[in-house]
N, CA and C atoms as a LAMMPS dump frame, in Angstrom:
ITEM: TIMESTEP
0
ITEM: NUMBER OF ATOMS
567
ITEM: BOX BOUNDS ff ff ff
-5.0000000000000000e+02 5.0000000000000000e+02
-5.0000000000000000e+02 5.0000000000000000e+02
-5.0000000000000000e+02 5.0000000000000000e+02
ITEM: ATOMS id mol type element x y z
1 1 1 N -4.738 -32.975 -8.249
2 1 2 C -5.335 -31.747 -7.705
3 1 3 C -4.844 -30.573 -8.536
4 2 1 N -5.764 -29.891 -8.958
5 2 2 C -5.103 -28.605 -9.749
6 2 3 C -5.304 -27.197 -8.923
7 3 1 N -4.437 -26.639 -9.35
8 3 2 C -4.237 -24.859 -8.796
9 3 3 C -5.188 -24.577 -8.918
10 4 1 N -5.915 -23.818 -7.525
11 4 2 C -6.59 -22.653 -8.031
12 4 3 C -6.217 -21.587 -8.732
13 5 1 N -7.783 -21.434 -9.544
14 5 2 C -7.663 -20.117 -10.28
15 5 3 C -7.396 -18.733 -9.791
16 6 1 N -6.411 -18.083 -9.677
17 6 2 C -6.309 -16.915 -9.167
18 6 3 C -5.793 -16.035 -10.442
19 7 1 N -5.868 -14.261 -9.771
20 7 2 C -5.761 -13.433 -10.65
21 7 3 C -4.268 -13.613 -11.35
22 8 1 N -4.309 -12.788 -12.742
23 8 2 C -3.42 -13.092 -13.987
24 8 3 C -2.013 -12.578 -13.364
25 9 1 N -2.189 -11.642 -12.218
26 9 2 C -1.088 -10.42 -11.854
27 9 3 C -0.308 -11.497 -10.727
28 10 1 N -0.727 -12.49 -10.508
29 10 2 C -0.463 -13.265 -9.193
30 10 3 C 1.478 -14.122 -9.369
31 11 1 N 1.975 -14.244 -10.321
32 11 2 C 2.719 -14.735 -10.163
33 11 3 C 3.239 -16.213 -10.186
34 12 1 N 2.797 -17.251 -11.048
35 12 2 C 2.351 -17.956 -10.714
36 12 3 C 3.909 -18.933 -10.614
37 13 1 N 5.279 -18.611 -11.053
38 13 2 C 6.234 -18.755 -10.72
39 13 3 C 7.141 -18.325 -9.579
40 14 1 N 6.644 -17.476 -8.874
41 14 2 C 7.073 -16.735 -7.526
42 14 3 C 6.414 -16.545 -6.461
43 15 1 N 7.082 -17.735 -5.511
44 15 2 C 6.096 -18.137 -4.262
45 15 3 C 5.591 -16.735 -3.492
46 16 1 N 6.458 -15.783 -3.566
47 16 2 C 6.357 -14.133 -2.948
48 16 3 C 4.989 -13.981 -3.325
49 17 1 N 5.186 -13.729 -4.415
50 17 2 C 3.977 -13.255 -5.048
51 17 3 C 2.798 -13.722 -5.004
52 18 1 N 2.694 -15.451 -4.994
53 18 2 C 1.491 -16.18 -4.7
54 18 3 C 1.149 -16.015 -3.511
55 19 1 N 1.809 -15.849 -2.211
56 19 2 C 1.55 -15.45 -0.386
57 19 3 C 0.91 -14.486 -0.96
58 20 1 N 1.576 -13.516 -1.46
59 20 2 C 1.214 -11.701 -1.406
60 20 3 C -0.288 -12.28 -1.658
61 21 1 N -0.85 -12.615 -2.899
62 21 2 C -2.162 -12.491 -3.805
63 21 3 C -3.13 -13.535 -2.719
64 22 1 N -2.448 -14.838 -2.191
65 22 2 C -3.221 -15.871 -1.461
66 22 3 C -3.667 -15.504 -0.214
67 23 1 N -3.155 -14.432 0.983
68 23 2 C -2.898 -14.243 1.881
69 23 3 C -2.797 -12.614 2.553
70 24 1 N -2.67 -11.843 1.9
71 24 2 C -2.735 -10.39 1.81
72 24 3 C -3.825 -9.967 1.262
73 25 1 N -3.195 -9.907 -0.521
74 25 2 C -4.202 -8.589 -1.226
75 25 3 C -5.892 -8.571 -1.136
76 26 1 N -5.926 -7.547 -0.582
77 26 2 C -7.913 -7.394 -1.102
78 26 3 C -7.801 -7.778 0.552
79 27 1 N -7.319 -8.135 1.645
80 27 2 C -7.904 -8.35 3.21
81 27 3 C -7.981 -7.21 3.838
82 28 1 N -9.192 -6.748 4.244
83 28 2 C -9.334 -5.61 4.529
84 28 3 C -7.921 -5.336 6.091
85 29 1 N -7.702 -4.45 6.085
86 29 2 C -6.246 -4.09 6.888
87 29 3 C -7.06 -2.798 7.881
88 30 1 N -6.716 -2.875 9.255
89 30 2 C -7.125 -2.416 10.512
90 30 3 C -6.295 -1.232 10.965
91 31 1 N -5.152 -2.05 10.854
92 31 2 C -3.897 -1.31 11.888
93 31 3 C -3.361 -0.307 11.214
94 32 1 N -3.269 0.981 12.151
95 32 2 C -2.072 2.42 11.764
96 32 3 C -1.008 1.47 11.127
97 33 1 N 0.109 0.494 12.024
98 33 2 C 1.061 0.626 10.884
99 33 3 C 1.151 -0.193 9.893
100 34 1 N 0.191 -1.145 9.779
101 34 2 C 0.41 -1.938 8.764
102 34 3 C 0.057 -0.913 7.46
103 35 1 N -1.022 -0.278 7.862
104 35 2 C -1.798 0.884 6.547
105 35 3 C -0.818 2.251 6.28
106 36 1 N -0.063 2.352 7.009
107 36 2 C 0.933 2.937 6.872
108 36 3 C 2.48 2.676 6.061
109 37 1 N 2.539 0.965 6.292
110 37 2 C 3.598 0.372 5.754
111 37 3 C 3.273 0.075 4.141
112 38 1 N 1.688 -0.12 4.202
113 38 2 C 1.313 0.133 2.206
114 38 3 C 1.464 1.707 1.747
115 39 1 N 0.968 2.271 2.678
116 39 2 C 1.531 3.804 2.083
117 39 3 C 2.929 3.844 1.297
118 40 1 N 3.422 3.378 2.239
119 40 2 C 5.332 3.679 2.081
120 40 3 C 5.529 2.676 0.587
121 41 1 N 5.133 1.595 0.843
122 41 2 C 5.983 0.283 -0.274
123 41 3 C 4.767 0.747 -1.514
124 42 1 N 3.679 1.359 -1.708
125 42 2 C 2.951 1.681 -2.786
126 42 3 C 3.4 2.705 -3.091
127 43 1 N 3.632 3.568 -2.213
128 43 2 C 4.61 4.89 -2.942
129 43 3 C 5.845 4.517 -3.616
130 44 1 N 6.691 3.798 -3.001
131 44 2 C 8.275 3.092 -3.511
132 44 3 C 7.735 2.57 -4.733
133 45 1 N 6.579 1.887 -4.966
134 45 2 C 6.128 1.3 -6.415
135 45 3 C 6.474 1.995 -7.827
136 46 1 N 6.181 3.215 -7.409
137 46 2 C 5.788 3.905 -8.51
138 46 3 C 7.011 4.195 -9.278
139 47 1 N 6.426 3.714 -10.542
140 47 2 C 7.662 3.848 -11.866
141 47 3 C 8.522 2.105 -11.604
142 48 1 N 7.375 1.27 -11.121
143 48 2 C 8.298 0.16 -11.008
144 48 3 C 7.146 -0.649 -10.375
145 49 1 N 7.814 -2.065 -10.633
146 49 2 C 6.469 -3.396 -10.514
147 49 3 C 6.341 -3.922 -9.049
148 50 1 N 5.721 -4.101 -8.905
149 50 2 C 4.959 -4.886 -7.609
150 50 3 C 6.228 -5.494 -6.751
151 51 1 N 6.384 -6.829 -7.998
152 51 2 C 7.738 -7.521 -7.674
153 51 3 C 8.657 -7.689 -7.183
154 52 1 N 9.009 -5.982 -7.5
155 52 2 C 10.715 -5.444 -7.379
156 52 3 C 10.13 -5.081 -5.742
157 53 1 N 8.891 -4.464 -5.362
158 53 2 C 9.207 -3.862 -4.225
159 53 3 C 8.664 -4.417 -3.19
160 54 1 N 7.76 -6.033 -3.179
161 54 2 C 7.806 -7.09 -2.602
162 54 3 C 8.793 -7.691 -2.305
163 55 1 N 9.369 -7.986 -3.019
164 55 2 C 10.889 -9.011 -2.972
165 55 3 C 12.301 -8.06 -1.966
166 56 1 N 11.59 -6.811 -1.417
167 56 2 C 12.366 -5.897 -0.703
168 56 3 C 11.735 -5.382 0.57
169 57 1 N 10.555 -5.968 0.482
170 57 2 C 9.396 -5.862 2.233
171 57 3 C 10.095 -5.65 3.068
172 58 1 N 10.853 -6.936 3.135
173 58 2 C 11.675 -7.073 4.529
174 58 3 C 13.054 -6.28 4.444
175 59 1 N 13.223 -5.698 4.194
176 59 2 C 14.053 -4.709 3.387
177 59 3 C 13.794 -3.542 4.11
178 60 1 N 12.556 -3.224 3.694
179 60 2 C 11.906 -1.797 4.296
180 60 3 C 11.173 -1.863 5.359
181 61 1 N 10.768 -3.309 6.07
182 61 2 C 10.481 -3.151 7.787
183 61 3 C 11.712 -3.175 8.503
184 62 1 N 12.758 -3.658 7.933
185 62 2 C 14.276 -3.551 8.641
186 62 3 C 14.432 -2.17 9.043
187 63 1 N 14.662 -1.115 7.129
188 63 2 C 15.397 -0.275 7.538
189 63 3 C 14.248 1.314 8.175
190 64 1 N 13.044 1.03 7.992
191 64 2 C 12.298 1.577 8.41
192 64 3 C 11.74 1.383 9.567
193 65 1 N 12.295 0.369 10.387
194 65 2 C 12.251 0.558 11.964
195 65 3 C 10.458 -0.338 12.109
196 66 1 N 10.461 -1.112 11.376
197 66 2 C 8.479 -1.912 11.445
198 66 3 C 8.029 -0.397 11.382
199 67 1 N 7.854 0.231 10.254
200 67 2 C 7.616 0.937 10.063
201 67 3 C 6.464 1.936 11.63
202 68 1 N 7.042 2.21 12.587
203 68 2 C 6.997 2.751 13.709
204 68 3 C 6.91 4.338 13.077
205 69 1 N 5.595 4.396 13.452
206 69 2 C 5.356 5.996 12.471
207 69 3 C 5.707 6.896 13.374
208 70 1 N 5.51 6.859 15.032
209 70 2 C 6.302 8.28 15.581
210 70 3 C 8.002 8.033 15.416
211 71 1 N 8.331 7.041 15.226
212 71 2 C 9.916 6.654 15.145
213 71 3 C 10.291 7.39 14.175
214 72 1 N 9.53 7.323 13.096
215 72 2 C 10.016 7.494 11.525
216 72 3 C 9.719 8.765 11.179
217 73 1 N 8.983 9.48 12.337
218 73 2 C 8.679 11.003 11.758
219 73 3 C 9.509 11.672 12.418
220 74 1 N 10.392 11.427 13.175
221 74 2 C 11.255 12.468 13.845
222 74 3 C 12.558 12.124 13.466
223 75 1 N 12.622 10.93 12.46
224 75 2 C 14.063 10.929 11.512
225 75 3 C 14.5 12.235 11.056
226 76 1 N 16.177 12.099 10.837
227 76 2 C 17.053 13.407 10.798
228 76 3 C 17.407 13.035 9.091
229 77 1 N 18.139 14.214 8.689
230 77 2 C 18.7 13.726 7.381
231 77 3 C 19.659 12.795 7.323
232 78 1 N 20.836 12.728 8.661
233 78 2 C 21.248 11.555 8.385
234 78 3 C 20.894 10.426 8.474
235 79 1 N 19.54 10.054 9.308
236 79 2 C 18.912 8.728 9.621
237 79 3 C 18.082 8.325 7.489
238 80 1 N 18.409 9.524 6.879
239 80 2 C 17.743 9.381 5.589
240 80 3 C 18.926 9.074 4.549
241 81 1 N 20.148 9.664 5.282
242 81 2 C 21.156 9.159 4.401
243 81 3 C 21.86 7.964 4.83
244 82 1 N 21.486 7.321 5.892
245 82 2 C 21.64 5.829 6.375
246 82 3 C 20.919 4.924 5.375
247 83 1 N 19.623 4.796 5.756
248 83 2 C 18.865 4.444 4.544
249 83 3 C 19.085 4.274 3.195
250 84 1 N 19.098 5.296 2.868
251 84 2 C 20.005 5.635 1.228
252 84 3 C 20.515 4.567 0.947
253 85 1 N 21.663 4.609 2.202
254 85 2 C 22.876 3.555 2.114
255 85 3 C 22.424 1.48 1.762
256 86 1 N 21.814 1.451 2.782
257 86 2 C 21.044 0.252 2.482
258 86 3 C 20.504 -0.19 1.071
259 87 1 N 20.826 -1.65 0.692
260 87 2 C 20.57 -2.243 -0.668
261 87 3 C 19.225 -2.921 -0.009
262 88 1 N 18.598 -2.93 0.51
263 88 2 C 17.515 -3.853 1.202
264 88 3 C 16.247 -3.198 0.464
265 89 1 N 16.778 -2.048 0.329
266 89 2 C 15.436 -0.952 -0.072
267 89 3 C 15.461 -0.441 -1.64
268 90 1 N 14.639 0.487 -2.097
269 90 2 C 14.727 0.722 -3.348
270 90 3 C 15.059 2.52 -2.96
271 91 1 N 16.612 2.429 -3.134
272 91 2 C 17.178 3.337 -2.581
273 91 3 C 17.446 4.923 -3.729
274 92 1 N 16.032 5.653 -3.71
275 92 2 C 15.811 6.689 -3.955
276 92 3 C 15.29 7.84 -3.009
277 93 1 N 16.364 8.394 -3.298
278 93 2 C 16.124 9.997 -2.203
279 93 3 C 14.88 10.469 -1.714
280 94 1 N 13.547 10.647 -2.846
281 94 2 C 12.316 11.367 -2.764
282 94 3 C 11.981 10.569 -2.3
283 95 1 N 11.54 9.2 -2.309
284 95 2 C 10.864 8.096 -1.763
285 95 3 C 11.451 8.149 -0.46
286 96 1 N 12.686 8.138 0.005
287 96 2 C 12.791 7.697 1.121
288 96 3 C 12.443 9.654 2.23
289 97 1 N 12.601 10.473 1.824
290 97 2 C 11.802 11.41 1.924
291 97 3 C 10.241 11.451 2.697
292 98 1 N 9.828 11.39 1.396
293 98 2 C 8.693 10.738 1.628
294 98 3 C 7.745 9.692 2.502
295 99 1 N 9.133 8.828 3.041
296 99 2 C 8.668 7.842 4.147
297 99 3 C 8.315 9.112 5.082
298 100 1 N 9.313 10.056 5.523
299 100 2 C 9.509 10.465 6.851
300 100 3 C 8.197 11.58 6.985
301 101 1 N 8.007 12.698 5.637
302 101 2 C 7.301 13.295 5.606
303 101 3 C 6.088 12.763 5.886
304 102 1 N 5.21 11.399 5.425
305 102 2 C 4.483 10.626 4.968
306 102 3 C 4.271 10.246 6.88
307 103 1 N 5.516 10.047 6.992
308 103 2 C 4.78 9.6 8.759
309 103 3 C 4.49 10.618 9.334
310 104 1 N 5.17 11.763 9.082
311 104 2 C 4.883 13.427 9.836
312 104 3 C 3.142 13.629 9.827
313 105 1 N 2.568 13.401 8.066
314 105 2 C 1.401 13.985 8.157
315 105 3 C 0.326 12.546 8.813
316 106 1 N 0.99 11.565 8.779
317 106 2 C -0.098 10.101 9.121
318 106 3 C -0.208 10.387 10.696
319 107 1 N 1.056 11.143 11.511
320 107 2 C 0.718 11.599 12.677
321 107 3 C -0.908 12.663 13.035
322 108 1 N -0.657 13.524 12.174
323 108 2 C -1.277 14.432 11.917
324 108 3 C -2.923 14.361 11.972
325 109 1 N -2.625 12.896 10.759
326 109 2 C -4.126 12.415 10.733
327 109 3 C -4.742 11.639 11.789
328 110 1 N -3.588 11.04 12.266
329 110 2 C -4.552 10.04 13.847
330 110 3 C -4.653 11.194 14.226
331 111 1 N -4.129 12.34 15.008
332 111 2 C -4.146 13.095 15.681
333 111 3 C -5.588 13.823 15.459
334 112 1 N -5.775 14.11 14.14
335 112 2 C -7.306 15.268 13.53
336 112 3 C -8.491 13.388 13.855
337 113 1 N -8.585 12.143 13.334
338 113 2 C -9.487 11.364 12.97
339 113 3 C -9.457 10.449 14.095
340 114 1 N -8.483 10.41 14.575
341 114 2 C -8.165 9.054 16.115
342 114 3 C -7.636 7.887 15.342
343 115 1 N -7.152 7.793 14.664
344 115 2 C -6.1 6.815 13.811
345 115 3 C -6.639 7.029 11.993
346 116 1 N -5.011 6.263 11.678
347 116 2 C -5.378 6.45 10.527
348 116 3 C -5.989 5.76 9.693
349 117 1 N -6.705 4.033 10.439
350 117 2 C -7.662 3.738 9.924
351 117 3 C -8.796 4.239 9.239
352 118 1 N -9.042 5.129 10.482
353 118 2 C -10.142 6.033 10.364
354 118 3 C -10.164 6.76 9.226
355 119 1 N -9.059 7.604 8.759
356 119 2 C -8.708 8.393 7.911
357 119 3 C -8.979 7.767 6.796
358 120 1 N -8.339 6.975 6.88
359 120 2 C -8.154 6.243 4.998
360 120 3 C -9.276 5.366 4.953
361 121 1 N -9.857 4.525 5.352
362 121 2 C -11.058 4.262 5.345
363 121 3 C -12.619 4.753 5.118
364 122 1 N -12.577 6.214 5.213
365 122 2 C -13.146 7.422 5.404
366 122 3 C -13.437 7.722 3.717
367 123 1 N -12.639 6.675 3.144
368 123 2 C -13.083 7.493 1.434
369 123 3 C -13.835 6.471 0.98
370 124 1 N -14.153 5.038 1.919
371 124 2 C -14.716 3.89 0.682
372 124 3 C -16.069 4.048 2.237
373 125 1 N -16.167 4.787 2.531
374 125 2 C -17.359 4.488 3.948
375 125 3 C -17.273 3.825 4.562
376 126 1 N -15.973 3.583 4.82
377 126 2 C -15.774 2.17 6.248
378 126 3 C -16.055 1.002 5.922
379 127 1 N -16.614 0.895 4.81
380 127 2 C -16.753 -1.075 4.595
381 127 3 C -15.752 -0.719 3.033
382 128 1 N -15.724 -2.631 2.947
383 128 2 C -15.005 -2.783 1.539
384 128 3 C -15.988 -2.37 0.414
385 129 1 N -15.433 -1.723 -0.848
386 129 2 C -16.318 -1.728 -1.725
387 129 3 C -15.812 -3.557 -2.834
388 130 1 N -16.911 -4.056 -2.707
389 130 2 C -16.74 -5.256 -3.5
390 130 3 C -17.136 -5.411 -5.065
391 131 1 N -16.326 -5.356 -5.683
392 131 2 C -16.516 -4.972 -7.437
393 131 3 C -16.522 -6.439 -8.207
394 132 1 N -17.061 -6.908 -9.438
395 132 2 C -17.012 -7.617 -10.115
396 132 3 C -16.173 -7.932 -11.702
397 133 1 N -15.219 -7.727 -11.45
398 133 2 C -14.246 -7.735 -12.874
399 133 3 C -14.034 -9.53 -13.266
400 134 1 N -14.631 -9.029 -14.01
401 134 2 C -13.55 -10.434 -14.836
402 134 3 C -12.621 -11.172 -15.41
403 135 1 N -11.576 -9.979 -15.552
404 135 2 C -10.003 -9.908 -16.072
405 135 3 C -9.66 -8.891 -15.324
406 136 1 N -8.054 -8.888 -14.756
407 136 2 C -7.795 -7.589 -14.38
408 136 3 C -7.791 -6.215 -15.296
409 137 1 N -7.822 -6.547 -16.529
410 137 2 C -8.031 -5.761 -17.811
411 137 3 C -9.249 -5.296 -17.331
412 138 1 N -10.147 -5.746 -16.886
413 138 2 C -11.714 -5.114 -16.631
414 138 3 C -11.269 -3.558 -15.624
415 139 1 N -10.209 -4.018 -14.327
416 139 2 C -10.01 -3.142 -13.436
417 139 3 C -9.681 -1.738 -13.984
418 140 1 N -9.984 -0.378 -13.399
419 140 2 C -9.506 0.65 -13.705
420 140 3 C -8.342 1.125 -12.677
421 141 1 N -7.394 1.764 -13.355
422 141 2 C -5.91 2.005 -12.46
423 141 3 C -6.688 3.395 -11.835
424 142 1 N -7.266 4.322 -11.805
425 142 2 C -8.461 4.6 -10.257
426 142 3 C -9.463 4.741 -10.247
427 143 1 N -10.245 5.217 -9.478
428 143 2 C -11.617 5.446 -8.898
429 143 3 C -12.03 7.238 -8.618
430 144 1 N -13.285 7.47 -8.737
431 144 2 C -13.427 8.774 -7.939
432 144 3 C -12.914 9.017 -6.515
433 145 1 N -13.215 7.579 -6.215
434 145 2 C -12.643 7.301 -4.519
435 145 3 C -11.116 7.447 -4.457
436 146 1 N -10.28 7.083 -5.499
437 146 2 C -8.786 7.385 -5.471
438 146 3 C -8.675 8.521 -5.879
439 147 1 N -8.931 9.332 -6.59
440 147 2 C -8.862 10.68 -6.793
441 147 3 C -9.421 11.728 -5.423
442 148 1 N -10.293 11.336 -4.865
443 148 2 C -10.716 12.216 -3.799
444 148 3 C -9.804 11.43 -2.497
445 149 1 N -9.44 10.821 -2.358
446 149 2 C -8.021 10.443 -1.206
447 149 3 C -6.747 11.033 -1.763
448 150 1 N -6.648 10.619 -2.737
449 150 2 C -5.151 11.704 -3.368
450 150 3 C -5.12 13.038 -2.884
451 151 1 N -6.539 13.147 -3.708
452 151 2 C -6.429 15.073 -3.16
453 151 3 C -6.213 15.557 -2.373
454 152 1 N -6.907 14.296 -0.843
455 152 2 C -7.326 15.129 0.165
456 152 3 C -5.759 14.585 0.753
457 153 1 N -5.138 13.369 0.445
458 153 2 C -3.647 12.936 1.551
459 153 3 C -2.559 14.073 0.783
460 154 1 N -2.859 14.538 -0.368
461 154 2 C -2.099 15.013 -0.996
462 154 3 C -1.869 16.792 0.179
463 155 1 N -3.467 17.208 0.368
464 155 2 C -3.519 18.592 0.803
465 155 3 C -2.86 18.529 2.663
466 156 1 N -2.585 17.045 2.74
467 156 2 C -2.815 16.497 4.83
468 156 3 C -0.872 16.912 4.269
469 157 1 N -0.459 16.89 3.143
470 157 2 C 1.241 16.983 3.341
471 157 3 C 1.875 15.204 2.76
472 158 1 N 0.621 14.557 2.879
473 158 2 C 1.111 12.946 2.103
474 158 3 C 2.068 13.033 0.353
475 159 1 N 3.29 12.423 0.433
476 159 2 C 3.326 12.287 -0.685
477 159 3 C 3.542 11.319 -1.332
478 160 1 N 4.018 11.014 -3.17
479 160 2 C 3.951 9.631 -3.717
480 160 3 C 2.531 8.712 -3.481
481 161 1 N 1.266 9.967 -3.538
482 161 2 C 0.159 9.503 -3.068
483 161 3 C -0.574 9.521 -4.488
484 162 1 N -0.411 10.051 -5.39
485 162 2 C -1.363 9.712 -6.9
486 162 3 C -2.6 8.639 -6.767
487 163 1 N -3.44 9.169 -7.511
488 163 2 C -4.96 8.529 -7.561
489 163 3 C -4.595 6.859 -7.997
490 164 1 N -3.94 6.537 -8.953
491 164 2 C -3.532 5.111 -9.133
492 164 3 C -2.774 4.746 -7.83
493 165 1 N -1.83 5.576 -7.435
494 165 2 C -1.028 4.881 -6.286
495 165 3 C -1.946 4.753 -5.209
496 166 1 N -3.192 5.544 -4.692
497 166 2 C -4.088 5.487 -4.152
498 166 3 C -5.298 4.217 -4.242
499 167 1 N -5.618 4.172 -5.386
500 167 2 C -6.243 3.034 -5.59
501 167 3 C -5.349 1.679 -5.631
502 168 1 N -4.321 1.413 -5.623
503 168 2 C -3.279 0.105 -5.82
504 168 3 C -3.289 0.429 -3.734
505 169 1 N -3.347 1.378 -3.461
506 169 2 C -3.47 1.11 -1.873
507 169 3 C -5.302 0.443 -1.201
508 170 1 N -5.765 1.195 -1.54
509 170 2 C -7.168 0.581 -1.299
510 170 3 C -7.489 -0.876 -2.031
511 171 1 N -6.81 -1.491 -2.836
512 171 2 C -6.444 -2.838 -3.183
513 171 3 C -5.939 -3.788 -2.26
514 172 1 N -4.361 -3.127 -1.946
515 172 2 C -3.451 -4.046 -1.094
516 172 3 C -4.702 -4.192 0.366
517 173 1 N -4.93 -3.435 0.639
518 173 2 C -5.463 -2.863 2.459
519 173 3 C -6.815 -3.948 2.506
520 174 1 N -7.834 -3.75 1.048
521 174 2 C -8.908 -4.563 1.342
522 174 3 C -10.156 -3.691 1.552
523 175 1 N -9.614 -2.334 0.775
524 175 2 C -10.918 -0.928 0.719
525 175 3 C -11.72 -1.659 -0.211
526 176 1 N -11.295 -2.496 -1.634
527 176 2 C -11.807 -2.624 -2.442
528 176 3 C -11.607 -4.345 -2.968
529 177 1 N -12.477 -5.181 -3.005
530 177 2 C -11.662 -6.177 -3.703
531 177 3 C -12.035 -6.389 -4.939
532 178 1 N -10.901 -6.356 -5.605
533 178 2 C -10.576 -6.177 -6.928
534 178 3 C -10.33 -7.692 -7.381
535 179 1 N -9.886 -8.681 -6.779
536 179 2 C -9.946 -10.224 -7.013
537 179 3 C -11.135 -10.498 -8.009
538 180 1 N -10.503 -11.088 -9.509
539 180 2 C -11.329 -11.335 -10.801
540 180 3 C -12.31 -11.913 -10.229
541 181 1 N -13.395 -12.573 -10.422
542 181 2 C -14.692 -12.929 -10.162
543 181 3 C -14.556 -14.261 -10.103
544 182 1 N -13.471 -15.135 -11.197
545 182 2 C -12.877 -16.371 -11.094
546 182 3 C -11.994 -16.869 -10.15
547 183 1 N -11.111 -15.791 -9.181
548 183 2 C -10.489 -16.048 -8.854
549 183 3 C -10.805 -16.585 -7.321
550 184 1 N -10.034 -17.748 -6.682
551 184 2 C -10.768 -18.446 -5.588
552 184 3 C -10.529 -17.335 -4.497
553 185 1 N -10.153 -16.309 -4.265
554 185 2 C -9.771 -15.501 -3.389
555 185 3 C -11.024 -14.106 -3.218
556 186 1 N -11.582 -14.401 -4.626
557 186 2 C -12.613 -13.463 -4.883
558 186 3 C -13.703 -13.28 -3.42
559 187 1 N -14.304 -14.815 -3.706
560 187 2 C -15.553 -14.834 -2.62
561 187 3 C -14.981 -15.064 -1.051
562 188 1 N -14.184 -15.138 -0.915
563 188 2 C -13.264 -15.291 0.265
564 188 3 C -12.552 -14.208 0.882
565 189 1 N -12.802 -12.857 0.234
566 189 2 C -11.896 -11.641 0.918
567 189 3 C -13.744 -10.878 0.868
């Protein structure tokens, strides 16, 4: 029996990584906090690989409380210099910042849209957009659609939100599936 073909980015030595790509990426995602918890670990990404900040998930539903967004928005500076403290996480100041701010304005947005499904969903029209690449080389790191969510999470008070970090979120969530055209996960998400 041979492996399926899946995308090049998948990992094919690191069981993490094969769950993540087999079982996650490209499924379209429902829930405030799960869409909230890619906010946070796609922001932590940036300036650094997938890998590093998978292999620390459980890391950051620990020290981020299952990422519990009214929990996490009324964190103090020391509940940020607790954190800090923790090796579980990818323990930078702005990022972890950023969690708390990041839940302040995701409040904000259920509050203006009635969740933040609603919100972030709101840039691809509520369904997945389904694309045809044939290498991830085909993929572009964003979209008009990631540039006009940046702007607009950027202006709601969101940060570590960039149009690539934006589009690598509408990836993980399942706004867009980006799964190569070969890959068995393609016709299946």
């Amino acid at each position: 029996m041979h492996d399926p073909i899946r995308c090049d980015w998948s990992g094919e030595n690191d069981e993490l990584m094969l769950a993540y790509h087999d079982e996650v990426w490209g499924v379209p995602l429902h829930t405030d906090r799960l869409l909230f918890e890619f906010i946070t670990l796609e922001g932590a990404q940036a300036g650094l690989s997938w890998r590093t900040v998978l292999h620390r998930r459980e890391g950051y539903r620990r020290v981020f409380e299952g990422f519990d967004i009214e929990r996490l928005a009324v964190w103090t500076d020391e509940d940020q210099a607790s954190a800090l403290l923790d090796e579980g996480i990818i323990r930078n100041r702005a990022k972890v910042a950023s969690t708390v701010g990041n839940a302040q304005a995701a409040l904000a947005a259920i509050e203006e849209h009635g969740s933040l499904d609603a919100y972030l969903w709101s840039f691809v029209g509520g369904a997945p957009r389904v694309n045809a690449f044939a290498s991830m080389g085909d993929v572009p790191a964003e979209t008009d659609e990631s540039k006009a969510m940046s702007k607009a999470m950027k202006k709601a008070g969101f940060r570590f939100v960039g149009p690539t970090i934006c589009y690598a979120l509408m990836q993980a969530t399942g706004m867009v599936n980006d799964h190569s055209t070969d890959c068995f996960r393609y016709n299946e998400v």
